[in-house]
TORDRENDO-490941 format. One line per 4 residues: their letters; for each residue z, y, x of C-alpha. Coordinates in steps of 0.5 Angstrom, whole numbers. Each point is the difference from the previous one (the first is absolute). Layout:
TORDRENDO-490941
a> Z Y X ~ ... $
END
This chain:
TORDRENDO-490941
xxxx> 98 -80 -5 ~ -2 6 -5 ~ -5 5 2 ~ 5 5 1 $
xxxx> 4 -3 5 ~ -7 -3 4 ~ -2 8 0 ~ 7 2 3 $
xxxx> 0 -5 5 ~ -7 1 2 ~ 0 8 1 ~ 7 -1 4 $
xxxx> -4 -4 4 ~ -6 4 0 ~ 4 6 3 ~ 1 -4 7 $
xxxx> -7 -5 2 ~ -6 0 4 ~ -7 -2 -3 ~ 2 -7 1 $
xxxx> 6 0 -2 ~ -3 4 -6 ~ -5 -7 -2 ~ 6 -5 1 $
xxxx> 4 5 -5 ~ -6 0 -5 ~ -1 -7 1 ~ 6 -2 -2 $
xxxx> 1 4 -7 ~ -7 -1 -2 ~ -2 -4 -6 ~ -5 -4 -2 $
xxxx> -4 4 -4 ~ -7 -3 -6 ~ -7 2 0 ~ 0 8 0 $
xxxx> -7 2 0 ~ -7 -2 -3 ~ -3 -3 5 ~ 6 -2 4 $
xxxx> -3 -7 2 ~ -7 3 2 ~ 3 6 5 ~ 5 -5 3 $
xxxx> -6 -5 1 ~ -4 5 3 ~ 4 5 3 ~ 5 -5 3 $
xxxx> -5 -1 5 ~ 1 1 7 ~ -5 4 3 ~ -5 5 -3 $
xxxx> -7 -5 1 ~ 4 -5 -4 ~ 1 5 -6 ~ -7 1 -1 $
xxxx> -1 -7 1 ~ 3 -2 -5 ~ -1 6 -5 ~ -8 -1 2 $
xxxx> 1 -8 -2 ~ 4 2 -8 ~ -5 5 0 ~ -4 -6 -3 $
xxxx> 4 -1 -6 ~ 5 6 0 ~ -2 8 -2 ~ 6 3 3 $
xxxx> -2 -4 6 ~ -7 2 0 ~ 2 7 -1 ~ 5 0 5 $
xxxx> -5 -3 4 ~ -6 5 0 ~ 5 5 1 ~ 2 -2 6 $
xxxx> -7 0 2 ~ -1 6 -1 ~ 6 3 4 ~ 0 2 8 $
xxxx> 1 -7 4 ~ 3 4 4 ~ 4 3 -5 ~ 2 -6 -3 $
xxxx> 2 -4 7 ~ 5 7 2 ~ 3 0 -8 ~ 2 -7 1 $
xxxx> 3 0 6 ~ 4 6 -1 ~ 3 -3 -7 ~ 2 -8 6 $
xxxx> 2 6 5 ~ 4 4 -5 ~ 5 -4 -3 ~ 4 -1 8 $
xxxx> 0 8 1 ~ 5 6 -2 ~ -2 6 -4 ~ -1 4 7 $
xxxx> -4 -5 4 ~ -5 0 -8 ~ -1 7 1 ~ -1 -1 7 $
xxxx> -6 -6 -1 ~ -4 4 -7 ~ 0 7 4 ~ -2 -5 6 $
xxxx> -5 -3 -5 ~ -1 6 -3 ~ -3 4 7 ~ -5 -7 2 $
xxxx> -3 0 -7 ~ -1 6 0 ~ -4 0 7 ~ -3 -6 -3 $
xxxx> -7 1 -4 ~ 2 -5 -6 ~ 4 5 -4 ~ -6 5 0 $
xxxx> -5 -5 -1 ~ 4 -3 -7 ~ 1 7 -1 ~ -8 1 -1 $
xxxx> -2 -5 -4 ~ 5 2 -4 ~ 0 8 -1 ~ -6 1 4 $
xxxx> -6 -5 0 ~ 3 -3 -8 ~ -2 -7 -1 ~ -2 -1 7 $
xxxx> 2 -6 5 ~ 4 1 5 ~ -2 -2 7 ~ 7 -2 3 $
xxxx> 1 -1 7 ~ 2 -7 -1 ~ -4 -4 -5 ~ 6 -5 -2 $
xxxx> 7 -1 1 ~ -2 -6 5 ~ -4 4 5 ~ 7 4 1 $
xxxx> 4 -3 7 ~ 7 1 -1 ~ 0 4 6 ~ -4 5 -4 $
xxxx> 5 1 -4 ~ 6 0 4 ~ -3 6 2 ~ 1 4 -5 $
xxxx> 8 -2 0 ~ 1 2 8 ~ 4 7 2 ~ -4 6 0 $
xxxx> 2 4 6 ~ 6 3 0 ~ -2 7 -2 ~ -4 -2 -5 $
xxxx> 5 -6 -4 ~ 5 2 -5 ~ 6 5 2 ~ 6 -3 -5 $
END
């Protein structure tokens, strides 16, 4: 089938379809495409992980022998826990939600980040105290319960949740 036809087909199709219908469709008319990018099999090794602790473990392991691994690594180590846990579940939530229901959770996650001390606490060590270590309200990822983090996906009351 020539390209011209499968973009026809496939935007005839796409006029009329649900999500699910929508990866059915791709699906069907995706090609198998090379390696793309440098470091392609290193990302997918690390970054295919199921969990966020899993990552880390990962990168934490190659780090050994690894320096993109290594300055992931210290990267991620100097970021919120909090922070790295909310950021990671968005990115899993996000891929089964509509555009409205994404504005709705950023300015959800948005309002509770901003109640939180995490983001001024970052803002700190950054800008005020430059240079200094921030004192996170978790010290690692792994203290964080997933209660913890569901709470900052939960509806705001109704006056205070995003009008669209």
């Amino acid at each position: 089938m020539e390209l011209e036809t499968k973009i026809k087909e496939t935007t005839n199709q796409l006029q009329k379809v649900s999500v699910d219908d929508l990866r059915k469709i791709v699906k069907k008319y995706a090609e198998p495409i090379g390696k793309r990018y440098k470091n392609e099999e290193f990302i997918s090794q690390v970054f295919g992980k199921p969990t966020l602790e899993d990552i880390c473990k990962e990168l934490e392991k190659q780090s050994t022998e690894n320096d993109l691994a290594r300055d992931l690594f210290e990267r991620i180590k100097g970021n919120s826990p909090m922070g790295m846990k909310i950021i990671y579940e968005q990115l899993k939530r996000g891929s089964d939600i509509d555009y409205r229901e994404s504005l709705k959770v950023d300015m959800r996650l948005t309002k509770k980040i901003l109640a939180s001390n995490e983001l001024f606490e970052g803002i700190r060590c950054v800008l005020v105290d430059r240079g200094d270590q921030p004192k996170w309200i978790h010290r690692s990822i792994l203290d964080i319960s997933d209660q913890e983090v569901d709470n900052y996906f939960k509806p705001l009351p109704d006056h205070l949740e995003l009008q669209i």
